[in-house]
C-alpha positions as CSV (number, residue, x, y, z in Angstrom):
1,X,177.1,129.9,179.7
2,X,174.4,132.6,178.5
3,X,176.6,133.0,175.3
4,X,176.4,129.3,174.3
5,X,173.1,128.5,175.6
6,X,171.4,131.6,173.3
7,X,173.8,130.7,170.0
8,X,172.4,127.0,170.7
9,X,169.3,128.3,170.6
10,X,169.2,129.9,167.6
11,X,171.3,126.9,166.0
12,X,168.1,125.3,166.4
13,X,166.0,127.6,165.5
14,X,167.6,127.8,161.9
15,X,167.7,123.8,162.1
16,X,163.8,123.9,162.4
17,X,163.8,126.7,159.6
18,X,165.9,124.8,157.0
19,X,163.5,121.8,157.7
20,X,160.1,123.6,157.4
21,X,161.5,125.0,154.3
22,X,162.5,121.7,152.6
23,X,159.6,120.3,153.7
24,X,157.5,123.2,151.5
25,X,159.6,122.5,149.0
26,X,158.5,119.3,148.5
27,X,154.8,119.8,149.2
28,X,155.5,122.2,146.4
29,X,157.0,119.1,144.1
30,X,154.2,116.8,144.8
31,X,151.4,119.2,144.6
32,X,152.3,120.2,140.8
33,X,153.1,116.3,140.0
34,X,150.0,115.6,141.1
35,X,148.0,118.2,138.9
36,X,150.0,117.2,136.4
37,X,149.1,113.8,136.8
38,X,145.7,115.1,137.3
39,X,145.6,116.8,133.9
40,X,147.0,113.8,132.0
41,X,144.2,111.3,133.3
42,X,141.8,114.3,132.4
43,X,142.5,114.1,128.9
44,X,142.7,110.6,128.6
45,X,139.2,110.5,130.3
46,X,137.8,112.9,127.3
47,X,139.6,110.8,125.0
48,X,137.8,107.5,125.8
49,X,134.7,108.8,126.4
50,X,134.7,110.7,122.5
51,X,136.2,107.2,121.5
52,X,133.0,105.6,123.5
53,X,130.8,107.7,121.8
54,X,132.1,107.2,118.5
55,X,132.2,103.4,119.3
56,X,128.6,103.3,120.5
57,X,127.3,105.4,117.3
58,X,128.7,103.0,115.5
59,X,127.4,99.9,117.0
60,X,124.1,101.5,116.7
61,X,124.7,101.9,113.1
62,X,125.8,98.3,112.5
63,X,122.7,97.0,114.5
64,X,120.0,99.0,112.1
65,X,122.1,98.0,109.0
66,X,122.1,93.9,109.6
67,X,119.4,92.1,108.8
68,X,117.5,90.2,111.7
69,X,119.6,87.3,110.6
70,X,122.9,88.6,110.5
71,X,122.4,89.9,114.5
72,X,121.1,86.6,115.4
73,X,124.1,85.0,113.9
74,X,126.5,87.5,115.7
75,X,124.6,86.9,118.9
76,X,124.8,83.4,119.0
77,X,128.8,83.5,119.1
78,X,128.7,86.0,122.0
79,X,129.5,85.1,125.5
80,X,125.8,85.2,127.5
81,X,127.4,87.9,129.9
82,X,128.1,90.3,127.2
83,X,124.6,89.3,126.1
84,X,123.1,89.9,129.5
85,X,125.3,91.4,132.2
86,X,122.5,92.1,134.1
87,X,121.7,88.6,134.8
88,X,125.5,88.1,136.4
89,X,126.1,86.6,139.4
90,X,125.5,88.7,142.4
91,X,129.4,88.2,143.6
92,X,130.7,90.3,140.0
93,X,129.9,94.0,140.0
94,X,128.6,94.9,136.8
95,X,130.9,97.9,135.4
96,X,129.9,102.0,136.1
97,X,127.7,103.7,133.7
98,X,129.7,107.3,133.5
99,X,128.0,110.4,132.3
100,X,129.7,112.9,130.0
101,X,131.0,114.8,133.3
102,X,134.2,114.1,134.9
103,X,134.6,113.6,138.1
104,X,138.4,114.6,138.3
């Protein structure tokens, strides 16, 4: 009975071993997914805030090349909450005003 008892022991001993070790493994598999992930939304981040940039230069550019009547004209067709998304209604959370750092 000693015999069986010890080799069952060990049996589960290497059980538990063969399942902690899969069970690194795939901490290991999502770990680097998700700083792979992680670098993907980095650089997509620093792509649309040099594409914001570029965008926002060149809005101010267009606004101190029109005449007073040409931005009054281009007003007019705007939707007021793109003219004033301050005034919103208190239920609509007005979007996140990002610096140049990231977050990630």
């Amino acid at each position: 009975l000693s015999l069986s008892s010890s080799a069952s022991g060990a049996s589960v001993v290497a059980i538990d071993n063969k399942i902690e070790q899969a069970m690194d493994l795939v901490k290991n598999h999502l770990m680097y997914a998700v700083r792979e992930e992680v670098e993907v939304l980095k650089e997509q981040i620093k792509e649309l805030l040099e594409k914001n940039s570029q965008l926002e230069r060149e809005n101010s550019l267009l606004k101190t090349l029109a005449s007073p009547e040409q931005l009054e004209k281009f007003q007019s067709r705007l939707p007021a909450e793109v003219l004033c998304p301050e005034e919103q209604s208190p239920g609509v959370a007005a979007p996140a005003q990002h610096s140049g750092g990231s977050a990630v």
